[in-house]
N, C-alpha and C positions, 0 to 999 in steps of 0.2 A: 246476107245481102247488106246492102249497104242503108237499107232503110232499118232494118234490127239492131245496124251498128250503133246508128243515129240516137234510136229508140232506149238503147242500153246506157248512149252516153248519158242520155238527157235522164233519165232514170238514176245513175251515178251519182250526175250532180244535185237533181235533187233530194235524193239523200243526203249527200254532205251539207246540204243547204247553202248552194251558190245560185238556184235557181227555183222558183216557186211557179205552180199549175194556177193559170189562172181559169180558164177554161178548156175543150179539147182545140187543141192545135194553136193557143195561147198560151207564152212563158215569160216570165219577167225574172227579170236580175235581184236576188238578195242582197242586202247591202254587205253580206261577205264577197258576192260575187263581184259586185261593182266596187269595192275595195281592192281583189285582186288581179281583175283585171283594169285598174286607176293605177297598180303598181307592177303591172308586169310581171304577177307571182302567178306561178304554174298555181294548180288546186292544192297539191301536196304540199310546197310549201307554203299556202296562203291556210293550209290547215296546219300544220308545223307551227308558224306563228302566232293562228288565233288559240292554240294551246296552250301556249308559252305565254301569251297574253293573259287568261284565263287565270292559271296558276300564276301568274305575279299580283294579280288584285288580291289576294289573300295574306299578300308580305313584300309587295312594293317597299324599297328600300328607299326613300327621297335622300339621305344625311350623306348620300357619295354617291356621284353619276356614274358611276360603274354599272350598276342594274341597267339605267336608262339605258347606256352606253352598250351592254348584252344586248337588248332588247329590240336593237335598230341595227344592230351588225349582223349582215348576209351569213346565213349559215353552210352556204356550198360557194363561198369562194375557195380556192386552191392556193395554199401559202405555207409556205417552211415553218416550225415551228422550233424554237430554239428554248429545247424543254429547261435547258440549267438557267438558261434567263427567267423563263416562267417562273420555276421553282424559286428562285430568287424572289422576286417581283412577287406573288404570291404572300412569300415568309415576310417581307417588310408589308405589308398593307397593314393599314387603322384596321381596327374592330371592327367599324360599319361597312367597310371594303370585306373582311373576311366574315360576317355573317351572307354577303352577298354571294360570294364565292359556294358558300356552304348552298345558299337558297336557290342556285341553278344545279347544284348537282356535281360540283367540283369538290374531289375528295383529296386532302393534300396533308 
């Protein structure tokens, strides 16, 4: 029924913590929830992000905007990738660019 469905969402989200019980039949918005829904992000990727957030506090790179630059670029846009550019682009980066490169998970 569609009240179980309800029931099951809102049970969802408070687990992921977008939404917090305040009493019965009383719910308020986490500040992750009013994050992703201030930015238009589904849950999934509003938890995708706050991951990726998470794991950069431990090795934020500040000495090249590259990290920054990861870190605010949509991950489900759909775009060509022109890998021998990449690869290119990649092989000449600074140091602080390719420790960057290393600290999201790019193997090169």
């Amino acid at each position: 029924s569609i009240v179980e469905e309800c029931h099951c969402a809102l049970q969802w989200l408070r687990e992921k913590q977008f939404v917090a019980w305040i009493k019965p039949g009383q719910w308020k918005p986490t500040r992750l929830g009013e994050a992703a829904f201030a930015a238009s992000l589904s849950p999934d990727a509003a938890i995708s992000l706050m991951e990726e957030l998470l794991r950069s506090r431990s090795a934020l790179v500040l000495t090249a905007d590259l990290h920054l630059l990861y870190l605010i670029s949509p991950e489900d846009e759909d775009f060509h990738i022109d890998w021998q550019s990449l690869h290119e682009r990649i092989y000449n980066l600074n140091d602080d660019e390719k420790q960057v490169v290393n600290l999201v998970g790019i193997e090169w």
